[in-house]
ZATOR-917985 format. One record per residue (C-alpha): residue number from 1; x, y, z negated; residue in three letters. Coordinates in Angstrom, 3 decimals, padded with zeros to 6 digits. Layout:
+-------+----------+----------+----------+------+
: vexvo :       px :       py :       pz : zado :
+-------+----------+----------+----------+------+
:   NUM :        X :        Y :        Z :  ALA :
...
+-------+----------+----------+----------+------+
This chain:
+-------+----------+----------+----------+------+
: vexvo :       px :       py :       pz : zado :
+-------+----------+----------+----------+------+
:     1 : -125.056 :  187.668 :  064.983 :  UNK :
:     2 : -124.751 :  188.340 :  061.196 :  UNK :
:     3 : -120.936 :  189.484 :  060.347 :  UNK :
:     4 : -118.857 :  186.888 :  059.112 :  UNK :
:     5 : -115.283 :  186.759 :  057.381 :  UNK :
:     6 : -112.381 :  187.137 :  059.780 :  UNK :
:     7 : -110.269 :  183.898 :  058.295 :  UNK :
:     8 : -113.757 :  181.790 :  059.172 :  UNK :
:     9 : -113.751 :  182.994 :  062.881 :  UNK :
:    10 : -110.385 :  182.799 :  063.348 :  UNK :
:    11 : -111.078 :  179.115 :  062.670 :  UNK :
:    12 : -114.473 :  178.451 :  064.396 :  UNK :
:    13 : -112.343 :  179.733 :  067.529 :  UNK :
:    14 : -109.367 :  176.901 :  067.188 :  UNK :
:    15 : -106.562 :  179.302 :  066.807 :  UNK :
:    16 : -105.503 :  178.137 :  063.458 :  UNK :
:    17 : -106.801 :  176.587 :  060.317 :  UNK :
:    18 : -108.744 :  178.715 :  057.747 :  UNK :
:    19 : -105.644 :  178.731 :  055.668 :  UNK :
:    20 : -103.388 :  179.852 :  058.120 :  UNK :
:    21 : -105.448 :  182.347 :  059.330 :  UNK :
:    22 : -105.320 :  184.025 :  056.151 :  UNK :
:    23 : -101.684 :  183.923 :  056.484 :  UNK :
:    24 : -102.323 :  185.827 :  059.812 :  UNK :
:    25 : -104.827 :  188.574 :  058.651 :  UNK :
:    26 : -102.437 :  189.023 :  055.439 :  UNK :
:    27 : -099.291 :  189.570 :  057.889 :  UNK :
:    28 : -100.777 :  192.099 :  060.097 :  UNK :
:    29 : -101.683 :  189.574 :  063.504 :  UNK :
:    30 : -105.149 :  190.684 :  063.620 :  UNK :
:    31 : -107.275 :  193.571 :  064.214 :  UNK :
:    32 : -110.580 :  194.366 :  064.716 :  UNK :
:    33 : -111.709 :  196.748 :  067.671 :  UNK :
:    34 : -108.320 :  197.960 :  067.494 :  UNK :
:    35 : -107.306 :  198.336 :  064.086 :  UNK :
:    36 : -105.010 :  196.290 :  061.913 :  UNK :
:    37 : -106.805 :  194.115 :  059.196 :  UNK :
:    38 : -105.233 :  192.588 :  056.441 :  UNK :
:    39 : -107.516 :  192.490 :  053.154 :  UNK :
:    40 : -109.230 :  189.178 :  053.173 :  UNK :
:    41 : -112.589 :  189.680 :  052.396 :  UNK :
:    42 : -112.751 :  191.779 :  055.760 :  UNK :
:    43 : -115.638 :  190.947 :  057.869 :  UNK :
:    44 : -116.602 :  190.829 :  062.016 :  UNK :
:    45 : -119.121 :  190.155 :  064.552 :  UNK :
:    46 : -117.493 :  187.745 :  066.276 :  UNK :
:    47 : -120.418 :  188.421 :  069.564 :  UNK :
:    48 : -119.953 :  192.473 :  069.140 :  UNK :
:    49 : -116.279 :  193.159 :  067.884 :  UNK :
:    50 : -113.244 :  192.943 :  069.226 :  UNK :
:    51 : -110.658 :  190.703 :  067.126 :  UNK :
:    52 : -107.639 :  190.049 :  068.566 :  UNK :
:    53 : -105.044 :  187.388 :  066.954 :  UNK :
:    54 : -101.163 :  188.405 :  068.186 :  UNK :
:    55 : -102.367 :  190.778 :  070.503 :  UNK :
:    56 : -104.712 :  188.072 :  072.197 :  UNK :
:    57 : -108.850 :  188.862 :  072.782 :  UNK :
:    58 : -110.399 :  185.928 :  070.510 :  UNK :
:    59 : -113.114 :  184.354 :  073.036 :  UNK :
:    60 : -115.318 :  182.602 :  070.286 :  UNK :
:    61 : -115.903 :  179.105 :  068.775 :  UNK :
:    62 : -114.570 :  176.359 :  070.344 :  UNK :
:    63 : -116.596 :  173.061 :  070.472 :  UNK :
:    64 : -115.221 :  171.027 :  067.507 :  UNK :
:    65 : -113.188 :  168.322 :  068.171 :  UNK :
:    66 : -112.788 :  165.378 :  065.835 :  UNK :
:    67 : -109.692 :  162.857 :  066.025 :  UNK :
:    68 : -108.228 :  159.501 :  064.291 :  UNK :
:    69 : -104.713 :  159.574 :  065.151 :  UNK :
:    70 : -102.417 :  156.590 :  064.231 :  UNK :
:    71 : -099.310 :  158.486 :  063.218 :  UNK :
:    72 : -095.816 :  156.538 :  063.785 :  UNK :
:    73 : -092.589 :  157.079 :  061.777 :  UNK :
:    74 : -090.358 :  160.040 :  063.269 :  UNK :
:    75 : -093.156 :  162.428 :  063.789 :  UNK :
:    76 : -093.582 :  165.850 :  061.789 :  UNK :
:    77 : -097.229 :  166.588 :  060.866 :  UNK :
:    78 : -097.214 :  170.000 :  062.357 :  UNK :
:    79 : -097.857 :  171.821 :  065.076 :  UNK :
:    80 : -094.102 :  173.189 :  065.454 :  UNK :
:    81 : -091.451 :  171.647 :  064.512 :  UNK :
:    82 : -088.040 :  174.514 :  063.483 :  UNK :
:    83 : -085.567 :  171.861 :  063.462 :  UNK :
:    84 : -087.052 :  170.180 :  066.732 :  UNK :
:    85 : -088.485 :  166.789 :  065.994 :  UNK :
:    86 : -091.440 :  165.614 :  067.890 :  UNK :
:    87 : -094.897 :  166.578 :  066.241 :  UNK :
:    88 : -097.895 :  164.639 :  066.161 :  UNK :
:    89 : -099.357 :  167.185 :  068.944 :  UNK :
:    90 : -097.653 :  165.715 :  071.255 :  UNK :
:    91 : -099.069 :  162.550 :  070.893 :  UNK :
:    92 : -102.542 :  163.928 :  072.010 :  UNK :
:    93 : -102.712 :  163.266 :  075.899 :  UNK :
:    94 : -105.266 :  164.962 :  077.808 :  UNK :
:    95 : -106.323 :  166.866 :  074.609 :  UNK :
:    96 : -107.161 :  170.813 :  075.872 :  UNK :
:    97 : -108.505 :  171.849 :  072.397 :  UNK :
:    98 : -106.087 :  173.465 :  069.964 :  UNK :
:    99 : -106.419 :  171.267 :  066.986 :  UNK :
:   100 : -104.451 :  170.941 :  063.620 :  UNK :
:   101 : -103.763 :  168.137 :  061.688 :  UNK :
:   102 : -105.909 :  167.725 :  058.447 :  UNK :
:   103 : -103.448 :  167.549 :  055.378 :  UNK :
:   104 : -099.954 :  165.783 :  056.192 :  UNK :
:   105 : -098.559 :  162.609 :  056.216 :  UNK :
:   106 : -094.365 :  162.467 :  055.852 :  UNK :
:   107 : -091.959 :  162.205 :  058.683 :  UNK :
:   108 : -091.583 :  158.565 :  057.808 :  UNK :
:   109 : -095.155 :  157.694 :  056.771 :  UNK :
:   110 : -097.476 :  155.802 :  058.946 :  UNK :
:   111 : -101.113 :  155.682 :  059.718 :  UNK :
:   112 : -104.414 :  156.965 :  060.096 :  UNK :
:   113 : -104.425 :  161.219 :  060.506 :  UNK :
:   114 : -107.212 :  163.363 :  060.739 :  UNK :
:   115 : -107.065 :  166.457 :  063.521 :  UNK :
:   116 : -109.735 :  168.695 :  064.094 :  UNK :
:   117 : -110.550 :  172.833 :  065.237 :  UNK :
:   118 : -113.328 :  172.753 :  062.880 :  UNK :
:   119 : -111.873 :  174.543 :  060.157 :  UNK :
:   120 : -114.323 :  174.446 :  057.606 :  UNK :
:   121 : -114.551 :  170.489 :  057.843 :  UNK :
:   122 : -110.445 :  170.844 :  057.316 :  UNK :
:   123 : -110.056 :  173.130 :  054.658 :  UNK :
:   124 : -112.993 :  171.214 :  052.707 :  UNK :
:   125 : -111.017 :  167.680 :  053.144 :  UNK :
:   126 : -107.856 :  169.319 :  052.003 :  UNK :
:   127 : -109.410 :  171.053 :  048.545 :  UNK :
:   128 : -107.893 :  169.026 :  045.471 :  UNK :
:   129 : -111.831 :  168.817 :  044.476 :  UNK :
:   130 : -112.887 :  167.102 :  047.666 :  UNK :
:   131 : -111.913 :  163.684 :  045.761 :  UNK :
:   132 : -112.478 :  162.229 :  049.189 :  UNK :
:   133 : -110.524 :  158.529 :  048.472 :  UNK :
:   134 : -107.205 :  157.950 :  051.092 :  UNK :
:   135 : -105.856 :  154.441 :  051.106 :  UNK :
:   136 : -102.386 :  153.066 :  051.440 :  UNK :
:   137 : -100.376 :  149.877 :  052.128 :  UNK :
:   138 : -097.069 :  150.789 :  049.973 :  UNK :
:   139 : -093.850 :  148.511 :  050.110 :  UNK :
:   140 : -091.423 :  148.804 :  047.760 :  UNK :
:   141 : -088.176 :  147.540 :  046.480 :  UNK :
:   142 : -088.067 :  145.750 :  043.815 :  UNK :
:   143 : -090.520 :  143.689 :  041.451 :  UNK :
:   144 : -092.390 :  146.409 :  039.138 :  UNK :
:   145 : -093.152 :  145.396 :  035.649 :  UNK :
:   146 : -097.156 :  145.300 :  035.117 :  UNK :
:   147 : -096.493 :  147.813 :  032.490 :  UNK :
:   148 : -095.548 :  150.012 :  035.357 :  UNK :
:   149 : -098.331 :  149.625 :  037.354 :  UNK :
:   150 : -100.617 :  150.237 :  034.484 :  UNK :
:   151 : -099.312 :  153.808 :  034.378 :  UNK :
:   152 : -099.720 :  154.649 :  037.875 :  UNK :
:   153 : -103.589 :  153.537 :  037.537 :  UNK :
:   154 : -104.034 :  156.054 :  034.496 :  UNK :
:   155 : -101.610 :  158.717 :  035.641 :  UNK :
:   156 : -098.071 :  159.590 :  035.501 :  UNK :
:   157 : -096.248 :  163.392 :  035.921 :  UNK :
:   158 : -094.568 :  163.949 :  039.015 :  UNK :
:   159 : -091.908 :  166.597 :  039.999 :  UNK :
:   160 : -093.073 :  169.209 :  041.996 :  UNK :
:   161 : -092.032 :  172.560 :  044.121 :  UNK :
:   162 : -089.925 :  175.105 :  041.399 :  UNK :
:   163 : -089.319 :  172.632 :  038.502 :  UNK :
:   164 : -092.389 :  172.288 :  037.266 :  UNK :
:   165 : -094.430 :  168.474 :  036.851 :  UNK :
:   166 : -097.888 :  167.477 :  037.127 :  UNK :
:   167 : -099.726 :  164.750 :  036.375 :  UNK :
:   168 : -101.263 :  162.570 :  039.154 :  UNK :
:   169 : -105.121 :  161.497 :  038.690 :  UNK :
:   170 : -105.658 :  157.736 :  037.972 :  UNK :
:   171 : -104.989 :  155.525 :  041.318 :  UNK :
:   172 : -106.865 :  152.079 :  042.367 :  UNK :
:   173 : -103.475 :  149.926 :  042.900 :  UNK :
:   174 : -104.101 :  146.402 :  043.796 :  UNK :
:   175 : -101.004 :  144.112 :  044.741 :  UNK :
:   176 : -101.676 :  142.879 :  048.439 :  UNK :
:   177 : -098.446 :  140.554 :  048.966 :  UNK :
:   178 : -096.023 :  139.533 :  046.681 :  UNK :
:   179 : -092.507 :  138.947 :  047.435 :  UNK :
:   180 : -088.954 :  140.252 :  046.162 :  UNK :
:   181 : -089.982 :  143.799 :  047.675 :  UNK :
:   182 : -094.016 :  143.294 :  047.467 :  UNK :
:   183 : -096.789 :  145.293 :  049.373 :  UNK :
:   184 : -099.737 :  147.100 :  047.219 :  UNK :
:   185 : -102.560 :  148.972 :  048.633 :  UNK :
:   186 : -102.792 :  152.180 :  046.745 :  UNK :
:   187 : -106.261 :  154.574 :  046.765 :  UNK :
:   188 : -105.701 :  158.414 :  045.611 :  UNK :
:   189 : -108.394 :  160.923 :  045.378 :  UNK :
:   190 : -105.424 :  163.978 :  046.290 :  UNK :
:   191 : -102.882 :  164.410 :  048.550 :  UNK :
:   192 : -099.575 :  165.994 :  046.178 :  UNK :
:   193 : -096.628 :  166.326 :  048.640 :  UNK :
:   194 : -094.900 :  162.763 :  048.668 :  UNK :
:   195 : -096.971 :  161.363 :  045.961 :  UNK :
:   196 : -096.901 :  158.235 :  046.264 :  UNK :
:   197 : -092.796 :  158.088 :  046.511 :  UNK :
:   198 : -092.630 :  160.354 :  043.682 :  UNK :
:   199 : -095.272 :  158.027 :  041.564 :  UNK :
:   200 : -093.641 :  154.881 :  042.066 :  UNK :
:   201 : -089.729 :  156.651 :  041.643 :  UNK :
:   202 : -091.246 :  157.109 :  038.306 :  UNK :
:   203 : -091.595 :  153.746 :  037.154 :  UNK :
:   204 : -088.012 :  152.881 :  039.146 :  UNK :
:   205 : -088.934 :  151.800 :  042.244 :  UNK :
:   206 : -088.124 :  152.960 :  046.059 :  UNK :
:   207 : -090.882 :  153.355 :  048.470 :  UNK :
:   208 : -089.892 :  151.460 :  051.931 :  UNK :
:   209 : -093.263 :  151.961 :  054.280 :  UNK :
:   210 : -096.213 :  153.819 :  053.613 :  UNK :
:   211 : -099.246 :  153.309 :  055.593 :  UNK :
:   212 : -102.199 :  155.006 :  055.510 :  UNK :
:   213 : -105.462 :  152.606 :  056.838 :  UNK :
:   214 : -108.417 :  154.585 :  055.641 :  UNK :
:   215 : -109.524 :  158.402 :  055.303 :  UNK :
:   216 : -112.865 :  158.369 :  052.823 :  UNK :
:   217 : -115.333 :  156.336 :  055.300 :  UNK :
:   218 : -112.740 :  156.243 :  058.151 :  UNK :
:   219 : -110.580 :  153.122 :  058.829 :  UNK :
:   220 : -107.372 :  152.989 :  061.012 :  UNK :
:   221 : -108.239 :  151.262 :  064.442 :  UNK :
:   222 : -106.189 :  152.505 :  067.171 :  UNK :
:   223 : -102.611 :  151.448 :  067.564 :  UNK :
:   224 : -099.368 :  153.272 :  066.698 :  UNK :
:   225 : -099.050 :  156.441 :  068.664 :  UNK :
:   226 : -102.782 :  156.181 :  069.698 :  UNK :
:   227 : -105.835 :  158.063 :  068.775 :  UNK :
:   228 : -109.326 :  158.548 :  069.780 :  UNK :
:   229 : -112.483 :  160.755 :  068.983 :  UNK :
:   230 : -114.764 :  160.407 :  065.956 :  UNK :
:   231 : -118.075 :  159.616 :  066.942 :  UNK :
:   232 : -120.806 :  162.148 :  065.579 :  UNK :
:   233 : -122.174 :  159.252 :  062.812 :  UNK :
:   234 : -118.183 :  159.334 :  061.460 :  UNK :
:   235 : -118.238 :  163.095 :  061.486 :  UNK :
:   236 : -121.349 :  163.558 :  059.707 :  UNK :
:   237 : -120.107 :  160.463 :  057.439 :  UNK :
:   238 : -116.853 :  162.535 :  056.782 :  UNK :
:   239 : -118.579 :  165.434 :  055.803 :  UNK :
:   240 : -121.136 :  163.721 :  053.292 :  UNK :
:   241 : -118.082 :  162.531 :  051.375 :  UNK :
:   242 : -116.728 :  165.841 :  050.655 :  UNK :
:   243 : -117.834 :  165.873 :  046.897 :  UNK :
+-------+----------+----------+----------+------+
């Protein structure tokens, strides 16, 4: 077998997603037939070498696995939590394959999550370039003015990590119930950290429920707490809509 970059087998084999495994090979975990390895272009043989991740013989590609997990409030979209809430892995009875969520949705954000081994399909999904379209059901406090609304569909700058802004791409944002605190479904093509909160805090309004009901060509049809595998046609669906 042809060599291949460490970061690429170190997903293929379901210990981690391809960016975390970078974060592995940079800190020192790996080596190859018994030497450290930390420059990320390295490459392996992943049927001649020997790579071990933490001190552990990799045994090769897992068989992907593909799930659509309807997330509930009070679950962290990680693997391991520090501070000791429940994760979404522990939702995933009689699940032996090490899989990752794709992307994240908040501790108090609802709805439809992607997890998968296959980290090529993963890291794809979560490049800003993807434009792979996620849809939301958003309630908020508070009657927006249509003036508002108008911004969020062309783009408005959102705080960010260190200080800095940036400006959100234009949104679809159609209003789905109305009401003293009325529901809208919202469509992004990127997934900034608490986006949608942060978008409609800048026109002056508080976001009460977020749920996420579709994933490009995937809609949410399991209930809360649930999940079940993607069926090859949704796979191969997924991965034509990575742009």
């Amino acid at each position: 077998m042809a060599s291949e970059r460490l970061q690429k087998i170190i997903a293929a084999a379901g210990i981690a997603s391809r960016r975390h495994a970078e974060q592995l090979i940079t800190g020192g975990a790996v080596s190859v037939n018994g030497k450290a390895v930390t420059a990320l272009g390295s490459k392996a043989d992943p049927e001649h070498d020997h790579i071990r991740v933490n001190g552990k013989l990799l045994r090769g590609a897992e068989r992907h696995t593909y799930l659509a997990l309807n997330k509930p409030k009070g679950y962290v979209t990680t693997v391991q939590d520090p501070q000791g809430r429940p994760t979404v892995i522990t939702l995933l009875r009689g699940i032996r394959e090490r899989v990752y969520p794709v992307g994240r949705l908040d501790y108090a954000s609802e709805g439809l999550l992607l997890l998968t081994n296959d980290g090529d399909l993963a890291a794809a999904l979560m490049k800003a370039s993807s434009h792979v379209p996620k849809t939301y059901v958003v309630k908020i406090a508070g009657q927006p003015q249509e003036g508002g609304i108008a911004k969020l569909r062309t783009g408005v700058s959102i705080a960010m990590k260190g200080g800095r802004r940036a400006r959100t791409r234009p949104a679809k944002i159609r209003l789905i119930r109305e009401g003293e605190n009325p529901w809208y479904e919202v469509t992004l093509t990127e997934g900034k950290n608490r986006q949608i909160r942060k978008m409609f805090e800048e026109i002056g309004h508080h976001v009460e429920k977020i749920k996420r009901v579709r994933y490009g060509p995937l809609e949410l049809d399991v209930p809360p707490g649930e999940f079940r595998r993607l069926t090859p046609r949704e796979v191969a669906r997924l991965k034509s809509a990575i742009k």
